[in-house]
PQR file of N, CA, C, O and H, with PARSE charges and radii, in Angstrom:
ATOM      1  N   UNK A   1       0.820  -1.196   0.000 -0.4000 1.5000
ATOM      2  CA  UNK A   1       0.000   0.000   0.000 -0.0000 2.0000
ATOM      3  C   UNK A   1       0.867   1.264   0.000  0.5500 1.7000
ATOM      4  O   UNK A   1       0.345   2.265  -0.490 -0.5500 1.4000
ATOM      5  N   UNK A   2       2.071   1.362   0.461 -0.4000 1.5000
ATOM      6  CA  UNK A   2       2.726   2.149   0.848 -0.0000 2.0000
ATOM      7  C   UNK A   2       3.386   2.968  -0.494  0.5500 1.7000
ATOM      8  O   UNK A   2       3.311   4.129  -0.896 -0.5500 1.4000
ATOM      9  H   UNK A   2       2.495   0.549   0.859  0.4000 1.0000
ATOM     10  N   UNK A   3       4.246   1.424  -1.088 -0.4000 1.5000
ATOM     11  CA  UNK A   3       4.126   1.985  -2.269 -0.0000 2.0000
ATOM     12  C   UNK A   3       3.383   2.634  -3.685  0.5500 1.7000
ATOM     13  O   UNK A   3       3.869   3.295  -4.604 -0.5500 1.4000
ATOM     14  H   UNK A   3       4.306   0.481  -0.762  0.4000 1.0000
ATOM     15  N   UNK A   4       1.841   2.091  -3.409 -0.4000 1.5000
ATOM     16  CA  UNK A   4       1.210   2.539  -3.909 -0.0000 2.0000
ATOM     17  C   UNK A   4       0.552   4.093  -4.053  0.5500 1.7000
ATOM     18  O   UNK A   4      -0.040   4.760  -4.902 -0.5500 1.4000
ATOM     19  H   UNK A   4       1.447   1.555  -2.663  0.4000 1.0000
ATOM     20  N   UNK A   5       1.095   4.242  -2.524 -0.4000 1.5000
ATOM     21  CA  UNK A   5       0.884   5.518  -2.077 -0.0000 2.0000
ATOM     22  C   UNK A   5       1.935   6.636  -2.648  0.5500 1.7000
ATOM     23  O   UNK A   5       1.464   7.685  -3.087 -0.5500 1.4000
ATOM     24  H   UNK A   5       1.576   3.700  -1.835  0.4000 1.0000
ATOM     25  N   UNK A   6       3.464   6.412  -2.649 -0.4000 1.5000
ATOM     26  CA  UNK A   6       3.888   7.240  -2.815 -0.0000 2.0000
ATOM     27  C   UNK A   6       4.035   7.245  -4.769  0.5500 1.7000
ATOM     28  O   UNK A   6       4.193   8.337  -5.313 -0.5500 1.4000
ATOM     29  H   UNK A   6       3.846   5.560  -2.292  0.4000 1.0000
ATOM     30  N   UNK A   7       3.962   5.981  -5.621 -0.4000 1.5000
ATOM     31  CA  UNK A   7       3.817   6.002  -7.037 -0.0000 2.0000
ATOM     32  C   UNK A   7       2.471   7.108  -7.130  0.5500 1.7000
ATOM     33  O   UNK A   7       2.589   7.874  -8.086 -0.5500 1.4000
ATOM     34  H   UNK A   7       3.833   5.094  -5.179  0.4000 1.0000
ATOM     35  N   UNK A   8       1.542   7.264  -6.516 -0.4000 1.5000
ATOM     36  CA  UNK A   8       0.647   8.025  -6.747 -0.0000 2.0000
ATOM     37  C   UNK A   8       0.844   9.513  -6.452  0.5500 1.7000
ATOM     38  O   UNK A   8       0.407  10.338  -7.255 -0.5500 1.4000
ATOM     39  H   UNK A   8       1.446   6.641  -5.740  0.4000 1.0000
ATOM     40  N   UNK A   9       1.425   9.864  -5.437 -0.4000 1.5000
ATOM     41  CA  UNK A   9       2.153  11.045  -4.969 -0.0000 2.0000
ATOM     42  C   UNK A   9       3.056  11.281  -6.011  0.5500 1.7000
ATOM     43  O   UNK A   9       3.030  12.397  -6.529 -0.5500 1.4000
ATOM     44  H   UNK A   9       1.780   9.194  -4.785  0.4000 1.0000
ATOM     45  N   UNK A  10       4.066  10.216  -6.527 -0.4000 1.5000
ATOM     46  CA  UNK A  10       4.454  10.973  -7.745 -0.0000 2.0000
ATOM     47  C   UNK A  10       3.915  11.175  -8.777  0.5500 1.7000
ATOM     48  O   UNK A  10       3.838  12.357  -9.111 -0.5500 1.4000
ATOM     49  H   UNK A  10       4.087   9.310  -6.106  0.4000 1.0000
ATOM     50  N   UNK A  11       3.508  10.448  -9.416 -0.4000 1.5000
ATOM     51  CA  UNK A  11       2.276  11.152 -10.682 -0.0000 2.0000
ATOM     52  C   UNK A  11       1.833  12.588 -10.437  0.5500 1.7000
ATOM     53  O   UNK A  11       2.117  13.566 -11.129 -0.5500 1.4000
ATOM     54  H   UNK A  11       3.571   9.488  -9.144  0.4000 1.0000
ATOM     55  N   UNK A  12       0.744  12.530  -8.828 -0.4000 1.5000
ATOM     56  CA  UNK A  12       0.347  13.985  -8.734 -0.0000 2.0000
ATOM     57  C   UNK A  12       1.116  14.881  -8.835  0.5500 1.7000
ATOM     58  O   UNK A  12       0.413  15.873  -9.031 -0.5500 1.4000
ATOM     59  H   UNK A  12       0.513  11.736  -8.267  0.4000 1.0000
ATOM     60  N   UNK A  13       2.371  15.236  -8.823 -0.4000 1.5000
ATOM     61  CA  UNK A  13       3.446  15.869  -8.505 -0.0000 2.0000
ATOM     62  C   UNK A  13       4.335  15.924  -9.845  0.5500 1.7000
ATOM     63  O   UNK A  13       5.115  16.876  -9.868 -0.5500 1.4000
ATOM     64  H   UNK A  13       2.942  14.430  -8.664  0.4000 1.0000
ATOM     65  N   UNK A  14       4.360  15.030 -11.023 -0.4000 1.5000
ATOM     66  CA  UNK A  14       4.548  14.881 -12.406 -0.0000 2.0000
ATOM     67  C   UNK A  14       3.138  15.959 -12.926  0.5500 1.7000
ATOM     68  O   UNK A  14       3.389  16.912 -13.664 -0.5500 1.4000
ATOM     69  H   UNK A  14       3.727  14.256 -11.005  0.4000 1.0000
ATOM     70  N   UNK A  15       2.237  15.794 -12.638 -0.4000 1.5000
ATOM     71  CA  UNK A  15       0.922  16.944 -13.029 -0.0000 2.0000
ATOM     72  C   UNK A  15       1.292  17.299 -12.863  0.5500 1.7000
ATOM     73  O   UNK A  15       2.314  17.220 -13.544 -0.5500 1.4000
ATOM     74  H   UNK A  15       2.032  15.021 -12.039  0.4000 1.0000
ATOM     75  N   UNK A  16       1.342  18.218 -11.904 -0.4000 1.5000
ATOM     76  CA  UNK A  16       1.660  19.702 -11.343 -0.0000 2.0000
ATOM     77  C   UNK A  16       2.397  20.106 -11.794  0.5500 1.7000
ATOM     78  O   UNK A  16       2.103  21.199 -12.279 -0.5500 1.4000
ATOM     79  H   UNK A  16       0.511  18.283 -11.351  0.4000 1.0000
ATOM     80  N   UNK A  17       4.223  19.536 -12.075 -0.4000 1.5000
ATOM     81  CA  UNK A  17       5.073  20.519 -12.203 -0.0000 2.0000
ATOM     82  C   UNK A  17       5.732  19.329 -13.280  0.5500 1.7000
ATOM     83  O   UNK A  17       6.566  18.778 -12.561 -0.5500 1.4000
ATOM     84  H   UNK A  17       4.462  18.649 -11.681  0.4000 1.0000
ATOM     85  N   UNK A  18       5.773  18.832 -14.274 -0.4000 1.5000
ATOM     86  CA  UNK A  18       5.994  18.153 -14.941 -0.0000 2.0000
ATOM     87  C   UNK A  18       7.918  18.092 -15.043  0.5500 1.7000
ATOM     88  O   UNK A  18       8.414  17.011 -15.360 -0.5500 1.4000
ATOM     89  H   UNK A  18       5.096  19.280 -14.858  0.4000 1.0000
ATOM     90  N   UNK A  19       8.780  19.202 -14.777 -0.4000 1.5000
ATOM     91  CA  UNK A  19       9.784  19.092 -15.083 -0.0000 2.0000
ATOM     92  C   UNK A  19      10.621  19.018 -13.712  0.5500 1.7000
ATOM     93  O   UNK A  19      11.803  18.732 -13.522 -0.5500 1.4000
ATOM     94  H   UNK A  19       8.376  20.080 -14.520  0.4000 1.0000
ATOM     95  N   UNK A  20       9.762  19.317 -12.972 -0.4000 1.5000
ATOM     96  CA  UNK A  20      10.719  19.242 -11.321 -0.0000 2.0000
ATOM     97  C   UNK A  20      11.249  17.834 -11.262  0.5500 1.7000
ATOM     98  O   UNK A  20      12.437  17.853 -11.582 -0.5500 1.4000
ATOM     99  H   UNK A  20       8.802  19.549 -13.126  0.4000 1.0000
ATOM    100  N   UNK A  21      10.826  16.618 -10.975 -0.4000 1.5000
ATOM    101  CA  UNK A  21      11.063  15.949 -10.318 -0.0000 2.0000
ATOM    102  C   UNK A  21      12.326  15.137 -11.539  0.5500 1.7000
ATOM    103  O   UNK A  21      13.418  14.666 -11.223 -0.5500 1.4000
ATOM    104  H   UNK A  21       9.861  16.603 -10.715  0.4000 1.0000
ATOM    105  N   UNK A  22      11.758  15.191 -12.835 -0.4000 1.5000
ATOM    106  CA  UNK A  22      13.363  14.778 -13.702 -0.0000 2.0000
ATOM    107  C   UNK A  22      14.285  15.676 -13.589  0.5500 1.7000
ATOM    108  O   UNK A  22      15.158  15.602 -14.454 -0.5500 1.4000
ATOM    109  H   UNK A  22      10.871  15.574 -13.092  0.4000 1.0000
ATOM    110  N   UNK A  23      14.416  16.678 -12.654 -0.4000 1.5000
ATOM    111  CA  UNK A  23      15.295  17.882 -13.083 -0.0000 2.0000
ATOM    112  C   UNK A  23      16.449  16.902 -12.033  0.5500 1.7000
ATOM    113  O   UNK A  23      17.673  16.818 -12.144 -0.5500 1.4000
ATOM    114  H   UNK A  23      13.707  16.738 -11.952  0.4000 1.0000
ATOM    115  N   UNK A  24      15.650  16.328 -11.156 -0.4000 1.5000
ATOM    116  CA  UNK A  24      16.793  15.545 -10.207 -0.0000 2.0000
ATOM    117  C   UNK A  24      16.866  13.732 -10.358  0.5500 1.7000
ATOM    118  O   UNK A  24      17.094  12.894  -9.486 -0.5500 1.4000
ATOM    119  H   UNK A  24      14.656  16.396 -11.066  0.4000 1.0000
ATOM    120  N   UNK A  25      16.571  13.563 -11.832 -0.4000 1.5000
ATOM    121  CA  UNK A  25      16.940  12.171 -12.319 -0.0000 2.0000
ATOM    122  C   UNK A  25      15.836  11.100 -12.051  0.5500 1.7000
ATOM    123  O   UNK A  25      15.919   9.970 -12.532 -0.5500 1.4000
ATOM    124  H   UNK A  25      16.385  14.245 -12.540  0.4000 1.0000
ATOM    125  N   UNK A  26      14.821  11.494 -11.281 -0.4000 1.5000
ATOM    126  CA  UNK A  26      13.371  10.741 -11.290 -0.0000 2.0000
ATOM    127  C   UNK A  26      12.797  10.117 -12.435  0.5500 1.7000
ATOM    128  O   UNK A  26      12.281  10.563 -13.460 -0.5500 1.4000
ATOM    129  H   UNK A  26      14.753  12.412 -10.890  0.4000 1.0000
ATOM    130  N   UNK A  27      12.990   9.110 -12.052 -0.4000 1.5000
ATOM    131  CA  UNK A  27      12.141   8.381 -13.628 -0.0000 2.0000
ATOM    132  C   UNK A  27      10.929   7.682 -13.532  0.5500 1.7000
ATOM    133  O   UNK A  27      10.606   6.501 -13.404 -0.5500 1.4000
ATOM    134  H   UNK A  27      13.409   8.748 -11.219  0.4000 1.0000
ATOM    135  N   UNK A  28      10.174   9.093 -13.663 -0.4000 1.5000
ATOM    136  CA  UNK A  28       8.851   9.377 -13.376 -0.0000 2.0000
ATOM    137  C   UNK A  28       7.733   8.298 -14.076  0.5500 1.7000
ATOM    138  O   UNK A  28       6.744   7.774 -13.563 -0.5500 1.4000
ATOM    139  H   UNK A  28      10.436  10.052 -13.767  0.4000 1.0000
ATOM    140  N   UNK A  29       8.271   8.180 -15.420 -0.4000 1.5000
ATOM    141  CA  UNK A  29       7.513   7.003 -16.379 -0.0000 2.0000
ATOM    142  C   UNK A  29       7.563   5.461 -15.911  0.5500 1.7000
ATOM    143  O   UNK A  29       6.664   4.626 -16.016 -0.5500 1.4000
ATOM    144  H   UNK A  29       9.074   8.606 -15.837  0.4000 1.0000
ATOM    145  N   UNK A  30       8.566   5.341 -15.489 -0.4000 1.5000
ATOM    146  CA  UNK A  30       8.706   4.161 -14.717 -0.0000 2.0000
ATOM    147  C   UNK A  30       7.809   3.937 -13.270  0.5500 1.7000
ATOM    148  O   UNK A  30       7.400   2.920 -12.709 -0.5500 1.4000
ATOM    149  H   UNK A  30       9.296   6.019 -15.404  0.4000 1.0000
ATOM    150  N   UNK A  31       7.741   4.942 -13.050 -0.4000 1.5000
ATOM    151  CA  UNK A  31       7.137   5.502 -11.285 -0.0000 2.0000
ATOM    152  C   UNK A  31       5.697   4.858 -11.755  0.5500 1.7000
ATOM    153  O   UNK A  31       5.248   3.822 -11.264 -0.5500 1.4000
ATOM    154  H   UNK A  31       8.073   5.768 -13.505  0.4000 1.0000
ATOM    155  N   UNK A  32       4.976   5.703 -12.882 -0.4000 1.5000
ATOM    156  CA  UNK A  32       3.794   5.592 -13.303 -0.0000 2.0000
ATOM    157  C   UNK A  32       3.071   4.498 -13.614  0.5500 1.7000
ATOM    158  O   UNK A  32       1.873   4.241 -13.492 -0.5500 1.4000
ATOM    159  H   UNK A  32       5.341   6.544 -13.281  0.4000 1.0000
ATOM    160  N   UNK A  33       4.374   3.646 -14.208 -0.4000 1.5000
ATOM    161  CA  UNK A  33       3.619   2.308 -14.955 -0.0000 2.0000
ATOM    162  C   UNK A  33       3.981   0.988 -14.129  0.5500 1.7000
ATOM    163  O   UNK A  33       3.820  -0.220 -14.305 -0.5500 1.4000
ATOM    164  H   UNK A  33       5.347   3.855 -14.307  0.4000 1.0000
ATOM    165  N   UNK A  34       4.635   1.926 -12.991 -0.4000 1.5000
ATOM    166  CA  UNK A  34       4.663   0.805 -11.738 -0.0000 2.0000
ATOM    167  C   UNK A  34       3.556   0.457 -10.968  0.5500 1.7000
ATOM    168  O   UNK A  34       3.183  -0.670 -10.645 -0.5500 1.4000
ATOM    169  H   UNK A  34       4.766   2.907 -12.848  0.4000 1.0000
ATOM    170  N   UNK A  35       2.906   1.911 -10.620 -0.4000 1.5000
ATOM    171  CA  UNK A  35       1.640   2.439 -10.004 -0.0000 2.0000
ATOM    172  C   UNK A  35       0.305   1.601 -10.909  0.5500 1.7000
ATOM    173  O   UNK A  35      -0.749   1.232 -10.391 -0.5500 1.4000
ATOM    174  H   UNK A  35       3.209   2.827 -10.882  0.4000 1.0000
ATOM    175  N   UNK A  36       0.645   1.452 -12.199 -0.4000 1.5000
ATOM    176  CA  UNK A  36      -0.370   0.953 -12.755 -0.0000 2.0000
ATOM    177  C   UNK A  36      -0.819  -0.407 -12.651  0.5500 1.7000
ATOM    178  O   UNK A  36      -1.921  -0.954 -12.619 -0.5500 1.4000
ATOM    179  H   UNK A  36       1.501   1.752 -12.619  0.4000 1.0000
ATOM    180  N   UNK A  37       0.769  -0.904 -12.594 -0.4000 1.5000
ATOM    181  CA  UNK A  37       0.436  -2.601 -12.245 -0.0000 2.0000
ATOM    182  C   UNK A  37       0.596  -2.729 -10.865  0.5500 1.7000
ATOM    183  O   UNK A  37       1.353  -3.694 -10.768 -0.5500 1.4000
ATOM    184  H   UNK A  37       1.664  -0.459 -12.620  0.4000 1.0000
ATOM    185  N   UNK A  38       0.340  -2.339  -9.746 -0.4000 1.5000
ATOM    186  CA  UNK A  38       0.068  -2.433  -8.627 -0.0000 2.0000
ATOM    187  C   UNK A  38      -1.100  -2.191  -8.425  0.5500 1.7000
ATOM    188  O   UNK A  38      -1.598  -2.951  -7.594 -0.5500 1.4000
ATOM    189  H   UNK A  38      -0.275  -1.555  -9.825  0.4000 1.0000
ATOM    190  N   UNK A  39      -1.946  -1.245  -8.942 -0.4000 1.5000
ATOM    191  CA  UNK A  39      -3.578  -0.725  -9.062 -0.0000 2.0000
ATOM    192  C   UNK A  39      -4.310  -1.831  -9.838  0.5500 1.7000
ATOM    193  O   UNK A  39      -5.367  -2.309  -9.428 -0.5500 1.4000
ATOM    194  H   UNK A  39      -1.542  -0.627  -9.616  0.4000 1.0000
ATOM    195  N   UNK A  40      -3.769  -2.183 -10.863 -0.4000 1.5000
ATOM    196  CA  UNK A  40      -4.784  -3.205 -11.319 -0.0000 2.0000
ATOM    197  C   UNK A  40      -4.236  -4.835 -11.761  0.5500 1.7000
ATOM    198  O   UNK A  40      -4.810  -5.727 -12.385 -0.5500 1.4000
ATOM    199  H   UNK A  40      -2.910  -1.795 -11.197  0.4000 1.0000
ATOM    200  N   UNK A  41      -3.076  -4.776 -11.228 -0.4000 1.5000
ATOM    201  CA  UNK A  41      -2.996  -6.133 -11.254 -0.0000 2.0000
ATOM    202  C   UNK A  41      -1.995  -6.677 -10.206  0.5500 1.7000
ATOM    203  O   UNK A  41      -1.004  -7.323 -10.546 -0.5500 1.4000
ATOM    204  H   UNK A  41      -2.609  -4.051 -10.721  0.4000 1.0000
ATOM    205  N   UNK A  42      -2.276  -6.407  -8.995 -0.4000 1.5000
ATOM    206  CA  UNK A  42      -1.001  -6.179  -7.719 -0.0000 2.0000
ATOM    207  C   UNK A  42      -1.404  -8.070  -7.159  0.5500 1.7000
ATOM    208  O   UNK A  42      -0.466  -8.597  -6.559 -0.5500 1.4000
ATOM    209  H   UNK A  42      -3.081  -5.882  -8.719  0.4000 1.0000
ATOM    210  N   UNK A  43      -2.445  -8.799  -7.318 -0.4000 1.5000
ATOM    211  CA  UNK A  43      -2.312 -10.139  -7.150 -0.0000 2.0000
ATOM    212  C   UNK A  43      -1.090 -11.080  -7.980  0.5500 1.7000
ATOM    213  O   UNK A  43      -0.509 -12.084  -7.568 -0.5500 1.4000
ATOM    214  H   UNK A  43      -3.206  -8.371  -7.806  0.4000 1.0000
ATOM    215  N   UNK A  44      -0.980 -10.558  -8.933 -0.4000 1.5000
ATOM    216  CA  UNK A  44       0.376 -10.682 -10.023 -0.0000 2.0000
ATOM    217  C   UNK A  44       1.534 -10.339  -9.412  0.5500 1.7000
ATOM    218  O   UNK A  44       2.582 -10.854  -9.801 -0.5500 1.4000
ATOM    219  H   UNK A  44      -1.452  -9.742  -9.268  0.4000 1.0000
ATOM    220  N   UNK A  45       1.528  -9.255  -8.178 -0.4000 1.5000
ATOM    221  CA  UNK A  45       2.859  -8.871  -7.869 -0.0000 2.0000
ATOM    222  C   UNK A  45       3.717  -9.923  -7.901  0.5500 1.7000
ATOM    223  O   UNK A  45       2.993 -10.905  -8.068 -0.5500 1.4000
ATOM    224  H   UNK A  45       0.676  -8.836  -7.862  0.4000 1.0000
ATOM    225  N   UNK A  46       5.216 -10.393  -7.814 -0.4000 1.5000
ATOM    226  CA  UNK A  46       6.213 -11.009  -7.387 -0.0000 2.0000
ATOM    227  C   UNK A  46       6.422 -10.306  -5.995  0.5500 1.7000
ATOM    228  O   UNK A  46       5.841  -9.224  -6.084 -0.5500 1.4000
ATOM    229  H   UNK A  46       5.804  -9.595  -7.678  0.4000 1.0000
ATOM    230  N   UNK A  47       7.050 -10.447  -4.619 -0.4000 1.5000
ATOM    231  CA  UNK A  47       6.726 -10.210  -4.062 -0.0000 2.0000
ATOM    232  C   UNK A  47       8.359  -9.951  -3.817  0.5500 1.7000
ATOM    233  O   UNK A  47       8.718  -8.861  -3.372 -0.5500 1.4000
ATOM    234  H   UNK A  47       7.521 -11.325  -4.547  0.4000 1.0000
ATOM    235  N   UNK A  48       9.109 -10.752  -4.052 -0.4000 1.5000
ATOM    236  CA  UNK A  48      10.594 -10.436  -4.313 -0.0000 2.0000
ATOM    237  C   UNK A  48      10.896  -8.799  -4.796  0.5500 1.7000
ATOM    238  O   UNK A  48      11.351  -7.845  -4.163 -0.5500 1.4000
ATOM    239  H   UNK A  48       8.817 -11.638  -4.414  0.4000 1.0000
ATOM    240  N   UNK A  49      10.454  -8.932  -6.124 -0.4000 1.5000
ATOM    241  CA  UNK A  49      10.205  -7.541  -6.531 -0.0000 2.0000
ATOM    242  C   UNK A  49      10.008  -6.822  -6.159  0.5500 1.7000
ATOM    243  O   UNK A  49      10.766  -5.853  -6.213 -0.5500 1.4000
ATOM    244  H   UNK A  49      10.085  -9.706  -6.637  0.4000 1.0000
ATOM    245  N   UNK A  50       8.777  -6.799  -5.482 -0.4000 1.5000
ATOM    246  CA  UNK A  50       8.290  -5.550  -4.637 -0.0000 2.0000
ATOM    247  C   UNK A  50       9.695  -5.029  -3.210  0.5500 1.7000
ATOM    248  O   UNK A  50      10.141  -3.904  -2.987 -0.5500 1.4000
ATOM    249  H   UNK A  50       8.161  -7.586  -5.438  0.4000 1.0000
ATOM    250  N   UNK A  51       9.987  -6.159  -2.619 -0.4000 1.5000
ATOM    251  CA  UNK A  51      10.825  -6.135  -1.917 -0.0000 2.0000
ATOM    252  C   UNK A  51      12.130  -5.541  -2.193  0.5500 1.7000
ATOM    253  O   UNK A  51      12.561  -4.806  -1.303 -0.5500 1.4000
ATOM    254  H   UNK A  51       9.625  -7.073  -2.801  0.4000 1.0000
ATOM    255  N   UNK A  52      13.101  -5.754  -3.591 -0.4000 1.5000
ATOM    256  CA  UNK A  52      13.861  -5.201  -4.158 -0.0000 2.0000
ATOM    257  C   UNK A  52      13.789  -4.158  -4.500  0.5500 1.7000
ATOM    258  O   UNK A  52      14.806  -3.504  -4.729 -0.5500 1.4000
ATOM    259  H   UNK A  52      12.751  -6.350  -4.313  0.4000 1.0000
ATOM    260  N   UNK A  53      12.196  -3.509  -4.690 -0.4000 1.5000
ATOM    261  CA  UNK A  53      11.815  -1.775  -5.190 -0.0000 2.0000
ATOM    262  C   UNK A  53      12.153  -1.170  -3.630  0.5500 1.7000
ATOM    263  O   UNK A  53      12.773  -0.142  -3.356 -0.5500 1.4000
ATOM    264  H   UNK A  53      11.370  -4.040  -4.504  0.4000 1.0000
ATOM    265  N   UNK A  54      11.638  -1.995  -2.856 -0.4000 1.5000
ATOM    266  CA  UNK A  54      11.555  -1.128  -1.284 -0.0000 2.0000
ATOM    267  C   UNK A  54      13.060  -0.919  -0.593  0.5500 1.7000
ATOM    268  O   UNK A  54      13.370   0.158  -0.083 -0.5500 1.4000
ATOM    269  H   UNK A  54      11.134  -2.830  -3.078  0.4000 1.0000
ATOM    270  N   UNK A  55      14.033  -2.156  -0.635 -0.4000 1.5000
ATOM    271  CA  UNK A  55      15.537  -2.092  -0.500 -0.0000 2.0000
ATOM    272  C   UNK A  55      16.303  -1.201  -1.361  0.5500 1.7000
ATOM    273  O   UNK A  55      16.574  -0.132  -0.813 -0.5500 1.4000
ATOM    274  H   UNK A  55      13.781  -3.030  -1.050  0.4000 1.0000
ATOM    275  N   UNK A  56      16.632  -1.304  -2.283 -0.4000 1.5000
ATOM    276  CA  UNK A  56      16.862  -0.617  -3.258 -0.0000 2.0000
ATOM    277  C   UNK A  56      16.691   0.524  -4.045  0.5500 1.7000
ATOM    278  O   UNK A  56      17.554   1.384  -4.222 -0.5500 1.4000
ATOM    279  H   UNK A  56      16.412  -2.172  -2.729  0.4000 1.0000
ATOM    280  N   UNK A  57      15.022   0.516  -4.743 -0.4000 1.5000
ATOM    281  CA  UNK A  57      15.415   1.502  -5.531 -0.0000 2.0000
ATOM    282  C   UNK A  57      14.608   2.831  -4.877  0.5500 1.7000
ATOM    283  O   UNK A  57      14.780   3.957  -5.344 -0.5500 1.4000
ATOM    284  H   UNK A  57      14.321  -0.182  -4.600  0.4000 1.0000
ATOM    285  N   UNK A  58      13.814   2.597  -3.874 -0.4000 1.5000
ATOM    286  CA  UNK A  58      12.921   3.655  -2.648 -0.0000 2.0000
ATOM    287  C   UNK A  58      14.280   4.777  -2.142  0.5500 1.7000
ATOM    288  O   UNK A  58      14.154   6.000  -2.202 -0.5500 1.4000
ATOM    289  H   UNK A  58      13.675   1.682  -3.494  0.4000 1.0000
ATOM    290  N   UNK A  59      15.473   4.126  -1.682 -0.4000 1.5000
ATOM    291  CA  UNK A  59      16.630   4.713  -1.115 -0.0000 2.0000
ATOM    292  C   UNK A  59      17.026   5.797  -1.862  0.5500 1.7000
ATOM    293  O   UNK A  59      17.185   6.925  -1.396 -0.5500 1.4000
ATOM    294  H   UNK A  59      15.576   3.133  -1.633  0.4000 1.0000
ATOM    295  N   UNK A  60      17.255   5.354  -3.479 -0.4000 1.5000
ATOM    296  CA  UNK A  60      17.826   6.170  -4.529 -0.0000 2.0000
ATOM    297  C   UNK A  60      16.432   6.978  -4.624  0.5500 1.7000
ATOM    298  O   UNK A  60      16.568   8.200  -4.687 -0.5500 1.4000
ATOM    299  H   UNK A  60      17.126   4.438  -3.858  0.4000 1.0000
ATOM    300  N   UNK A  61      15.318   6.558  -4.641 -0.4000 1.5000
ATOM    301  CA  UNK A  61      14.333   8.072  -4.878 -0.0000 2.0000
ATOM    302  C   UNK A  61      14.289   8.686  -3.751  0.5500 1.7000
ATOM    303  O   UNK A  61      14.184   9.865  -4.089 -0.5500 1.4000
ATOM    304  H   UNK A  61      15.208   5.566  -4.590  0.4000 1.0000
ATOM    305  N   UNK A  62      14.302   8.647  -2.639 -0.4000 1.5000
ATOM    306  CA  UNK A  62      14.797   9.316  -1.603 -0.0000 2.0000
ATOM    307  C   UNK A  62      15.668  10.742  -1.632  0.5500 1.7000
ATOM    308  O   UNK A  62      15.347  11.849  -1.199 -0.5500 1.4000
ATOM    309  H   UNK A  62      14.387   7.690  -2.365  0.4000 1.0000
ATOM    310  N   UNK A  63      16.990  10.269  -2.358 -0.4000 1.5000
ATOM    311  CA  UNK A  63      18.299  10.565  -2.366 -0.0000 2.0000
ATOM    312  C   UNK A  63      18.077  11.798  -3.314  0.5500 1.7000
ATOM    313  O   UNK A  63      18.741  12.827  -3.184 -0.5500 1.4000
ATOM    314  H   UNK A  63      17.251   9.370  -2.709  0.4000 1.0000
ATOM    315  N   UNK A  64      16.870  11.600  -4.513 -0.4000 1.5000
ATOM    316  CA  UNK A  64      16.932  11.991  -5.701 -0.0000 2.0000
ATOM    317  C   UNK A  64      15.873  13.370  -5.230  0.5500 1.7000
ATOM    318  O   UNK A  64      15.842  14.461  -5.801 -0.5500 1.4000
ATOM    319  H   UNK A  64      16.331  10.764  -4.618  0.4000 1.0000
ATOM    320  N   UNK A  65      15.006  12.929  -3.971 -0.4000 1.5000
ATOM    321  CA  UNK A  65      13.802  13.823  -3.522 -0.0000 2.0000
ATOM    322  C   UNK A  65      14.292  14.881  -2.902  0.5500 1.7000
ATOM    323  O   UNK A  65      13.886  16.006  -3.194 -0.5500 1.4000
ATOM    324  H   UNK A  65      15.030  12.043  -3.507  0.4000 1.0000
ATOM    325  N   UNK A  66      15.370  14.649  -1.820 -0.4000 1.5000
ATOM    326  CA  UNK A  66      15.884  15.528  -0.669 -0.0000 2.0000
ATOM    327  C   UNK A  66      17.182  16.549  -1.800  0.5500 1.7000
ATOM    328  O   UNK A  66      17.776  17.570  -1.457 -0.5500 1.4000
ATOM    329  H   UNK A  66      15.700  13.735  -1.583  0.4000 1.0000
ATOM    330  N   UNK A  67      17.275  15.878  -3.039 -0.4000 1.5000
ATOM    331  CA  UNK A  67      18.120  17.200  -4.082 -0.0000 2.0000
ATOM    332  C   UNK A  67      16.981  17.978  -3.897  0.5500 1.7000
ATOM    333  O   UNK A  67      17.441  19.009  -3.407 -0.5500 1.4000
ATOM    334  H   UNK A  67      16.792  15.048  -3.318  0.4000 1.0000
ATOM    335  N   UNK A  68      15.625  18.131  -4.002 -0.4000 1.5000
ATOM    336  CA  UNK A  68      14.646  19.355  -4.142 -0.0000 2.0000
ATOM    337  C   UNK A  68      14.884  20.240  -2.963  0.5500 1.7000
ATOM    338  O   UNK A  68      14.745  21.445  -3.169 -0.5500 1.4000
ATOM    339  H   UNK A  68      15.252  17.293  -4.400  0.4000 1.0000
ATOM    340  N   UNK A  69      15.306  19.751  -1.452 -0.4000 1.5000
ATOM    341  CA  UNK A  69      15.473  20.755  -0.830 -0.0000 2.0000
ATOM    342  C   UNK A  69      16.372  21.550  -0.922  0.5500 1.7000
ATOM    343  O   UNK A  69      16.381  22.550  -0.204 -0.5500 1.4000
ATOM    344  H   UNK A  69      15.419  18.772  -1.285  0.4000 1.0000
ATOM    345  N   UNK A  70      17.096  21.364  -1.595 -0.4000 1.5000
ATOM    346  CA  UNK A  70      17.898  22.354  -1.825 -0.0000 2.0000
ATOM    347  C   UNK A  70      18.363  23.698  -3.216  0.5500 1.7000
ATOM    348  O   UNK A  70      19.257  24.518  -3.007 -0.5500 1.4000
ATOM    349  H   UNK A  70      17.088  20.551  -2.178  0.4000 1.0000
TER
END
């Protein structure tokens, strides 16, 4: 759910300001069509996967988010 939450937070946030969040290497399209197969076909998940998005690649969008504060 969690992740579902924040793939959706990014989309809204791809609306809004469409060039912010690639300005710091976000790969927003990927974000999106992650969000999509979690929304409608998340019984399909691999669960490994999901796990490897949350170890891994959550850290680097993190990393990529906290460039905006500055």
């Amino acid at each position: 759910m969690r992740l579902q939450q924040i793939s959706e937070t990014i989309k809204k946030i791809h609306k809004e300001a469409p060039d912010l969040l690639t300005s710091v290497g976000v790969d927003v399209k990927a974000i999106i069509r992650f969000r999509d197969f979690i929304l409608h076909h998340y019984d399909e998940a691999d669960y490994e996967v999901l796990f490897d998005i949350c170890k891994n690649s959550i850290p680097v969008l993190k990393r990529q988010l906290l460039q905006l504060q500055t």
